[in-house]
DODREN-462326 format. One line per field, with one value per residue: x negated, y negated, z of N, C-alpha, C in turn; residue in three letters. Coordinates in nm, 2 decimals. Atoms other than C-alpha are relative to their C-alpha. Layout:
n_x c(X; ...)
n_y c(Y; ...)
n_z c(Z; ...)
ca_x c(X; ...)
ca_y c(Y; ...)
ca_z c(Z; ...)
c_x c(X; ...)
c_y c(Y; ...)
c_z c(Z; ...)
resn c(ALA; ...)
END
This chain:
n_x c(-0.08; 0.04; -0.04; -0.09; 0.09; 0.01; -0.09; 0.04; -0.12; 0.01; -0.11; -0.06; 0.05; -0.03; 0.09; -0.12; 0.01; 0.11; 0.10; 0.03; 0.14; 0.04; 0.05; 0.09; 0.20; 0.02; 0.03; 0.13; 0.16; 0.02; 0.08; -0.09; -0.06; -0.15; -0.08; -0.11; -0.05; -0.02; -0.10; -0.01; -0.12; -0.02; -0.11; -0.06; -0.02; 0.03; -0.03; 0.09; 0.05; 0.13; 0.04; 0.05; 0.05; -0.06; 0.01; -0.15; -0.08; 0.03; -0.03; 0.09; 0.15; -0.02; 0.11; 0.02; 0.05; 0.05; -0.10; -0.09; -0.17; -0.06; -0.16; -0.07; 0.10; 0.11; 0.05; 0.09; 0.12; 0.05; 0.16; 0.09)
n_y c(0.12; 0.08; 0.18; 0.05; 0.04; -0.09; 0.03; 0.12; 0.05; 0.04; 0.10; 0.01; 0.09; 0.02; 0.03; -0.04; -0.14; 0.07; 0.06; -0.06; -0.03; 0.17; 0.06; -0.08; 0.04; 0.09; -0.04; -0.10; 0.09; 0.12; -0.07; -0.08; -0.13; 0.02; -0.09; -0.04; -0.12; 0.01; -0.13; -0.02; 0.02; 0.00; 0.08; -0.04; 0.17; -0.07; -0.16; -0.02; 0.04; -0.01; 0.01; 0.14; 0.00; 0.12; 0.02; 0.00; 0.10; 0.11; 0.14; -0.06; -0.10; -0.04; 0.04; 0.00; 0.10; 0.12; 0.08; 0.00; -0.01; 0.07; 0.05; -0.02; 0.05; -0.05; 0.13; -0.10; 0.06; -0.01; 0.04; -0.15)
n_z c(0.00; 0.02; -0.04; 0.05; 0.10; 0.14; 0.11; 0.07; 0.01; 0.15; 0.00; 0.11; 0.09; 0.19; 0.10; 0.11; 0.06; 0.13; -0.02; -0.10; 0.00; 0.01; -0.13; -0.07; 0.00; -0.09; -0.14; -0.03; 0.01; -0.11; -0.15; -0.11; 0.00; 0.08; 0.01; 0.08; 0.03; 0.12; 0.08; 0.12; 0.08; 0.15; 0.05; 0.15; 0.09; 0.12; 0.00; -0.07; -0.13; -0.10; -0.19; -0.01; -0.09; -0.02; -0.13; -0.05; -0.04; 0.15; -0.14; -0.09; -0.05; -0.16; -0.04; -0.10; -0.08; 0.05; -0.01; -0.13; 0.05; -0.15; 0.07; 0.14; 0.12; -0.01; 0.06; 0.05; -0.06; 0.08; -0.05; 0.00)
ca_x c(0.00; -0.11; -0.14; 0.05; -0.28; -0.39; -0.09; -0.11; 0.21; 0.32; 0.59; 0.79; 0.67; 0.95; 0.85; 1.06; 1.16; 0.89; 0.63; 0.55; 0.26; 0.10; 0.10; -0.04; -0.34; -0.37; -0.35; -0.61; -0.85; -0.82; -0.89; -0.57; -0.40; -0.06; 0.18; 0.44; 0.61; 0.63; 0.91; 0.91; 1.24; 1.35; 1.51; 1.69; 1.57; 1.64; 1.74; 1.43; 1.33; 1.05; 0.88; 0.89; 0.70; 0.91; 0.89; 1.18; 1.23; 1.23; 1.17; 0.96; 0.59; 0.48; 0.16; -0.01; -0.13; -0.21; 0.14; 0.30; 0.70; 0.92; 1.30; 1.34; 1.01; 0.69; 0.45; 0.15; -0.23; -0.44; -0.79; -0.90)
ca_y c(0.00; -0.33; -0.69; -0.91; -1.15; -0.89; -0.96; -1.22; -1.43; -1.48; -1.78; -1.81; -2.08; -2.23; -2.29; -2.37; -2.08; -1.96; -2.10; -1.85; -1.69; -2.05; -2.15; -1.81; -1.88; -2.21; -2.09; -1.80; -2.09; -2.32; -2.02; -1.93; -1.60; -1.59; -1.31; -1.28; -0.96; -0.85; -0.58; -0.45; -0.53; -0.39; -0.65; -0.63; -0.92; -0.82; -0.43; -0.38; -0.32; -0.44; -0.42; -0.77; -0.84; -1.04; -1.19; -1.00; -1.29; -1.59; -1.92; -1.76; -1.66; -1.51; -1.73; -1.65; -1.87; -2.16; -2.30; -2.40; -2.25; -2.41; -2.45; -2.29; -2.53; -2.45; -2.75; -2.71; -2.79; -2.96; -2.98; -2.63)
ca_z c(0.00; -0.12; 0.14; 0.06; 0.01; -0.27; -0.47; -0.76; -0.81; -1.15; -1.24; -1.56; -1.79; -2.02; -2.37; -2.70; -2.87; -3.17; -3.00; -2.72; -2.86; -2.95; -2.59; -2.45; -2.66; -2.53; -2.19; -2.23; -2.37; -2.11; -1.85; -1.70; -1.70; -1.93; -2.01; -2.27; -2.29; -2.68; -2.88; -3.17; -3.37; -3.71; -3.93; -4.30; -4.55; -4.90; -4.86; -4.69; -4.33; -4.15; -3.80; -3.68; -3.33; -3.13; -2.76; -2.52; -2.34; -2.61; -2.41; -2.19; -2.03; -1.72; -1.58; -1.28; -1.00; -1.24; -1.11; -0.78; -0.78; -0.55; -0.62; -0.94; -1.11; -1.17; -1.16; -1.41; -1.22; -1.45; -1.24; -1.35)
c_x c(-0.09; 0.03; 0.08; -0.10; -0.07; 0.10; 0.00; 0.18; 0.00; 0.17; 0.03; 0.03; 0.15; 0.00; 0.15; -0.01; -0.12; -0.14; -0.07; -0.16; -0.10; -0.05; -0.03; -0.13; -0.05; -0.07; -0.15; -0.11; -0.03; -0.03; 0.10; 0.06; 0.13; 0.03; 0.11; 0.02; 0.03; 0.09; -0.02; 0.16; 0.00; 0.11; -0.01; -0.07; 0.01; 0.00; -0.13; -0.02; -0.11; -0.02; -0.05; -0.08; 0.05; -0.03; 0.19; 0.01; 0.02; 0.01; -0.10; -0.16; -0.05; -0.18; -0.04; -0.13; -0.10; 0.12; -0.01; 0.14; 0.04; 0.14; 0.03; -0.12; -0.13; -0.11; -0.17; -0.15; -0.12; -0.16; -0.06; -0.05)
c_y c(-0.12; -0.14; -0.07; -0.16; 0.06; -0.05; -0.12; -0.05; -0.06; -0.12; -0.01; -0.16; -0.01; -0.07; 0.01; 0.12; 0.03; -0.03; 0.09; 0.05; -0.13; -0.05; 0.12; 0.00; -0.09; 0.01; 0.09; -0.10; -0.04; 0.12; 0.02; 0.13; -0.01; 0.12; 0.01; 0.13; 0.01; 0.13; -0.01; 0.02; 0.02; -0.09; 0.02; -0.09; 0.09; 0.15; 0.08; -0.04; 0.00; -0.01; -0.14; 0.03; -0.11; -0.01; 0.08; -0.09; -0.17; -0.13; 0.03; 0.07; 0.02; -0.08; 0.02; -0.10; -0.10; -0.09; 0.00; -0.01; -0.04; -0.01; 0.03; -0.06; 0.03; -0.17; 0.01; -0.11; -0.01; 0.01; 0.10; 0.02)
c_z c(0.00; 0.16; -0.10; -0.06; -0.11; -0.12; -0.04; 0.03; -0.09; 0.02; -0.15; -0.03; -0.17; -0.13; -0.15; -0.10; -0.11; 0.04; 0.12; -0.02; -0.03; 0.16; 0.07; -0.02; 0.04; 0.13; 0.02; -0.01; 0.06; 0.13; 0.03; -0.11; -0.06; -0.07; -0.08; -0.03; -0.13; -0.02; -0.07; -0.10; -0.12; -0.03; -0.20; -0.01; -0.18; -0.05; 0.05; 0.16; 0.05; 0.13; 0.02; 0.18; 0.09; 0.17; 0.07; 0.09; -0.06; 0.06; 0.06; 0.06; 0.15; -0.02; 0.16; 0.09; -0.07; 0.04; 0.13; -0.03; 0.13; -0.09; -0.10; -0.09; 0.06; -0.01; -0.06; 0.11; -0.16; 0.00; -0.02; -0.13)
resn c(UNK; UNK; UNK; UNK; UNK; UNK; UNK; UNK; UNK; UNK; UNK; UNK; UNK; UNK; UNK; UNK; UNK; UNK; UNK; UNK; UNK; UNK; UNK; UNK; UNK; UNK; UNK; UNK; UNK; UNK; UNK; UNK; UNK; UNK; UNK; UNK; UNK; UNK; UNK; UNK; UNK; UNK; UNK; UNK; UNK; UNK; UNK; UNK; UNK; UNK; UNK; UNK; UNK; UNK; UNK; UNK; UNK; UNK; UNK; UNK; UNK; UNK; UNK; UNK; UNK; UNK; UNK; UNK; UNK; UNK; UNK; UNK; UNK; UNK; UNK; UNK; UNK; UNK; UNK; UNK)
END
């Protein structure tokens, strides 16, 4: 069994849709830790189906302790 100082704390970053992978790379470059969960979705275009790669939560990225959560917001730190 883990402490409870061991465990990270991640906070959900939201982001306009489309753009999620965009601001994960960001994040990795600048040094913090960031998370988007990805699926794989078949879609028709033209009687053909492809494997798209899509985010399952669309809006959304998990970042950990680059934020302070309080009340529902995350507030970003920019001194790192």
């Amino acid at each position: 069994m883990m402490a409870n100082n061991d465990m990270s704390r991640w906070c959900v970053l939201y982001t306009a849709p489309k753009s999620e992978r965009k601001l994960v790379q960001r994040l990795h470059a600048a040094g913090y830790m960031a998370f988007c969960p990805i699926q794989i979705v078949f879609k028709k275009w033209k009687g053909q189906t492809k494997e798209v790669f899509a985010p399952l939560f669309p809006g959304c990225i998990f970042v950990e302790e680059a934020f302070y959560c309080f009340a529902g917001w995350c507030i970003f730190l920019t001194g790192r």
